[in-house]
N, C-alpha and C positions, 0 to 999 in steps of 0.2 A: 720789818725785815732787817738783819741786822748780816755782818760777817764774825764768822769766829772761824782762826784756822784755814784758811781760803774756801770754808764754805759758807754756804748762806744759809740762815735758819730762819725759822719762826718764835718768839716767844711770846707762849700761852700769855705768861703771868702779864708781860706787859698790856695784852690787850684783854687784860681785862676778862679772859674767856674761861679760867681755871680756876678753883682755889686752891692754894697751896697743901691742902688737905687731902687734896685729890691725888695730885702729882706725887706725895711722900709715900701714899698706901701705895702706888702706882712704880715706886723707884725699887723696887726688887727685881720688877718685870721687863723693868727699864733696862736695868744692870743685864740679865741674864740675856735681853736679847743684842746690846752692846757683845758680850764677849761672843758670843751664836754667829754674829754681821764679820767679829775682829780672824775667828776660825775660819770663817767664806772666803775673806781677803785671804789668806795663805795659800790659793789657790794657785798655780803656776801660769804663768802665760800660754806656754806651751798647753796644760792641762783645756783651760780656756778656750784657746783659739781651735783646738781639737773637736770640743765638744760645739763651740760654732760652726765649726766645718761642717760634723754632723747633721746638725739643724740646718744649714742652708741647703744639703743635702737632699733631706729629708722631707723637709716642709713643703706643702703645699701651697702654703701661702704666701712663702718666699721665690716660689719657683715662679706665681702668680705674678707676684708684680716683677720681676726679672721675664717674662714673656714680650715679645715683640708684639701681640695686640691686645697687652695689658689695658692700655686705656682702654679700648674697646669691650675687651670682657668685662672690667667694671663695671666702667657705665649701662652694658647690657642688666650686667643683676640689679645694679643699683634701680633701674625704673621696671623691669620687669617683676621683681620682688621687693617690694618696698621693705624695709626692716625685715627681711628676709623670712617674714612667718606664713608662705603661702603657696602650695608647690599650683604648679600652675599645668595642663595637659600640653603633651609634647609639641605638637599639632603648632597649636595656639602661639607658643614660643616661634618655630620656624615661621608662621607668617609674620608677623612683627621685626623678627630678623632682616627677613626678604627688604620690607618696606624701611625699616633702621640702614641697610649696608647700602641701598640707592643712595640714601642722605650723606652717607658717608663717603661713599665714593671717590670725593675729590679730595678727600682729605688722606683716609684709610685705604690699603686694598686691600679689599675681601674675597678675592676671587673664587674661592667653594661656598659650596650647599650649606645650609645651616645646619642640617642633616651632618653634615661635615666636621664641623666647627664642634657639634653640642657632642658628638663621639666620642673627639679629641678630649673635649671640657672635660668628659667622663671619666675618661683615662687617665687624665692628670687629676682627678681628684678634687676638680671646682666646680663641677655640677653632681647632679644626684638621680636616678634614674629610675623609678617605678614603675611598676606594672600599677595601671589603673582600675577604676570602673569600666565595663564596659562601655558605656556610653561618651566616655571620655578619649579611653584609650591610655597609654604612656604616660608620668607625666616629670617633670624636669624641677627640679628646686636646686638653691645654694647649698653647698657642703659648709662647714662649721670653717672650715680651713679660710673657702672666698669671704664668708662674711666677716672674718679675722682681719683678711688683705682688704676688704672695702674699708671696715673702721678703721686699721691705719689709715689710708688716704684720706678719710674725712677729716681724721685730726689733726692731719697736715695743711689741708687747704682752709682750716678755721683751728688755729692753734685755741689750746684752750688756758686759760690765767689759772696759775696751780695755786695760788692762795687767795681766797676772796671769804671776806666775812662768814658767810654761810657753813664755806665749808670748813674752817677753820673752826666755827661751831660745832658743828657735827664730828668732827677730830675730837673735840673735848668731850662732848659727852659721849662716844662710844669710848674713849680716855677712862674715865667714868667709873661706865658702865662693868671695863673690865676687871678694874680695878676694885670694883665693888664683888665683882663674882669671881676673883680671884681670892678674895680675902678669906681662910678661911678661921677668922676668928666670930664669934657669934653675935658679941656683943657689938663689934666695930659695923659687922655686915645687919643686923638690927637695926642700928644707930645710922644708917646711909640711908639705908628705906624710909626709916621715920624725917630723917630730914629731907629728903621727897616727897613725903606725904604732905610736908608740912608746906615747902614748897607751892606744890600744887596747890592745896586751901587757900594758899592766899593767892595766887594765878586767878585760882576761882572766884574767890571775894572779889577781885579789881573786876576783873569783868562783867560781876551783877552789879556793881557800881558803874559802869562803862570806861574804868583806868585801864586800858590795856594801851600796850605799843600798837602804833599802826604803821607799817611798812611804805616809805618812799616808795616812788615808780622805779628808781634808781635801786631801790633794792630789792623790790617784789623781780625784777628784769632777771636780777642777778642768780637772785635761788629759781625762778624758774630755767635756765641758762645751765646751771647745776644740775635739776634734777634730766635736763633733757640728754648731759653731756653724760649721765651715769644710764640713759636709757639707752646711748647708742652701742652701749656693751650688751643690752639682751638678748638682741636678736642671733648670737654666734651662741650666748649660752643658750636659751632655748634650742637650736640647732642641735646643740650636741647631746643636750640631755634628751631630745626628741631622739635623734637617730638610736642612740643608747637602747631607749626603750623599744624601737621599733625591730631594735636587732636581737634584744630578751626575748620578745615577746615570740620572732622568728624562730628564734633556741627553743624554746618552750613548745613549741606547737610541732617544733622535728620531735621531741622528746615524748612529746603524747602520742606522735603517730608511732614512733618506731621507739619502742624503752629500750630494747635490746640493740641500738643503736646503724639498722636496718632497712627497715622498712621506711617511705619517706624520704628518704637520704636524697638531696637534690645534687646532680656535681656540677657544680657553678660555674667550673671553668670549660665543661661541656655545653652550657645555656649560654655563657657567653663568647665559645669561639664560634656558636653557630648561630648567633643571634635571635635567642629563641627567648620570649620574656615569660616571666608566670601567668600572663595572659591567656596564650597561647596553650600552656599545659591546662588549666581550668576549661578553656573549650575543647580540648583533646577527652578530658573525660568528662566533663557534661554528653559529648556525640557518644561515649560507650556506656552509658546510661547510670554512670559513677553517680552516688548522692553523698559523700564521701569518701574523704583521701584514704580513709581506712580499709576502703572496700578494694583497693590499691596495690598489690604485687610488686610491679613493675610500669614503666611508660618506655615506650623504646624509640629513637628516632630513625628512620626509616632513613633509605640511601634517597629515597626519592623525596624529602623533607618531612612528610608527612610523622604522624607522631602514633603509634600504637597504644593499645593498652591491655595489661594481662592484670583479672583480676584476681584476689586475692581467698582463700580457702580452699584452692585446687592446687595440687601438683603439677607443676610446670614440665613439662618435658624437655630435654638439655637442647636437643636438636633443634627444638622451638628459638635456642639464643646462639646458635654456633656464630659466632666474628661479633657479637651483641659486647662493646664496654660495657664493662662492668655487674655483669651478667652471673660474677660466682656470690654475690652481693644476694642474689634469691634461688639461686637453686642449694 
C-alpha cells in the first residue's frame, strides 16, 4: 500500500500479482474509464446532494435503519430468515414475535400485536406478503430493500479488510480476463489463450509430480473469509431477481386470462384496502364450482364481505352490478 496524491493505492506490479503484459493490453481501458470517473466528478454539489435527498427519500432501506425499532426489525429478519432465502408462513412469524418481544421487553417497547408491526413492515416496504398454500396460509419474507439494510449492518459490526492477498489476486486475473476479451486483435487474443494453456500444462505437470502450493491456515482463513464476505451480497440479489420473476410470471398469467386486457384484471388497491388476499378469491371460486380463472366474468365483494362469482359465457345483466366498482370492466 503505498500513497500517491493523498490517495492510497495498490500496486499490482509490486506484488508480484500482474505482468506488465497484462496491464499495457489493459491501459486503453484504463484511460477510457479515468476520463468516464474525471466527467462523474463534474458533478455539482448541489446536483448531488439533491439526488441524495431523493434516495434517502425513497429508499427503503434507508428509511429502515432511520426507524425507531430498527434494531428490532433487523434482528427480527436477521434469525427468522437466515440469508433471507426462505419465506416462512404468517402464522409461524407472529408466534415467535409473541415469544421474541417478552425477551424484549425490558429493553425494547413493543407494545402491539405482531399482526401490527408485520402490516406496518408491509407498508414500509421491509416485509413481503403472500398468499400461501392452503395449508399454510399467508406467508411473510424480507424485501430486497431489508436484506440491503441488514448487510449494511453486518459490515459495520465486522468491518471487512479491503485489500488481502486473495482478493487482490482475483483483481488481477479478472484484470486479465478483461483485457484479453477486450482485445480485439486476433493474433494478441490467440497468443493469451495459448499462454494459459501453457500455463495450466504445467500447473498440471507439478501436480502429478505432487509440486503444487499448499495454503497456510493463515491463508486458507483468508480466502475462505472472502468468499463468505462476497456471499453476504446473495441473499438481497436472489431477493430481487426472485420477486422480478414472481411479478413476470403474475404479468403473464393476467395476460393469458385477459389478452384483451379485461378479463382477470385483479384491483389491487381494492384487495388491499379490504384485506382481502388471493387466498380468499381461489376459495371464493372453488365454492362456485370455478376449475379455472378463465371460466371467470367477474368476482364481486359483497357489502356484507362475502365474495360473489359471475361466470363467464353468459351475458350479464347491468342491473345484476348497479353501485358494483368497476363493473363497466365486463358488461
Amino acid at each position: 500500500m503505498a500513497r500517491r496524491h493523498g490517495r492510497d493505492y495498490f500496486d499490482l506490479h509490486s506484488a508480484g500479482r500482474m505482468p506488465d503484459s497484462g496491464l499495457r493490453i489493459f491501459e486503453p481501458v484504463f484511460a477510457a474509464h479515468v476520463r468516464h470517473t474525471c466527467q462523474n466528478q463534474d458533478m455539482s454539489v448541489e446536483a448531488r446532494a439533491l439526488s441524495l435527498r431523493r434516495l434517502m427519500r425513497d429508499s427503503a432501506a434507508i428509511r429502515l435503519l432511520a426507524a425507531d425499532n430498527a434494531p428490532v426489525i433487523l434482528a427480527l429478519i436477521a434469525e427468522y430468515f437466515p440469508r433471507g432465502t426462505r419465506a416462512r408462513p404468517a402464522a409461524e412469524v407472529y408466534e415467535l414475535m409473541v415469544t421474541d418481544f417478552e425477551v424484549l421487553a425490558s429493553e425494547f417497547s413493543m407494545p402491539r400485536t405482531p399482526q401490527n408491526y408485520c402490516n406496518d413492515w408491509v407498508k414500509a416496504g421491509w416485509l413481503i406478503r403472500k398468499s400461501g398454500k392452503s395449508s399454510h396460509g399467508e406467508t411473510l419474507e424480507p424485501s430486497e430493500e431489508a436484506l440491503s439494510a441488514l448487510e449494511a449492518i453486518e459490515r459495520w459490526e465486522a468491518p471487512v479488510t479491503t485489500v488481502t492477498a486473495s482478493r487482490v489476486e482475483s483483481i488481477s486475473s479478472a484484470l486479465q480476463r478483461l483485457a484479453r476479451d477486450t482485445n480485439e486483435d486476433i493474433a494478441s487474443r490467440v497468443a493469451s489463450l495459448e499462454e494459459e494453456r501453457d500455463r495450466i500444462d504445467r500447473e498440471i505437470e507439478k501436480a502429478r509430480r505432487g509440486q503444487f502450493e499448499r495454503l497456510t491456515a493463515a491463508e486458507a482463513e483468508e480466502r475462505v473469509q472472502d468468499v463468505l464476505n462476497m456471499a453476504m451480497a446473495v441473499p438481497s440479489d436472489f431477493a430481487r431477481v426472485r420477486h422480478e420473476l414472481e411479478a413476470l410470471n403474475h404479468q403473464l398469467r393476467r395476460q393469458l386470462l385477459d389478452p384483451e386486457g379485461y378479463r382477470g384484471e385483479v384491483l389491487e388497491e381494492t384487495l388491499q384496502r379490504n384485506h382481502i388476499t388471493e387466498t380468499a378469491i381461489a376459495t371464493a371460486a372453488r365454492k362456485a364450482g370455478v376449475r379455472d380463472f378463465s371460466e371467470v366474468a367477474c368476482m364481486i365483494l359483497e357489502s356484507n364481505g362475502s365474495i360473489s362469482t359471475l361466470r363467464a359465457g353468459q351475458k350479464i345483466d347491468p342491473d345484476l352490478l348497479v353501485g358494483v366498482e368497476g363493473a363497466e370492466k365486463v358488461l
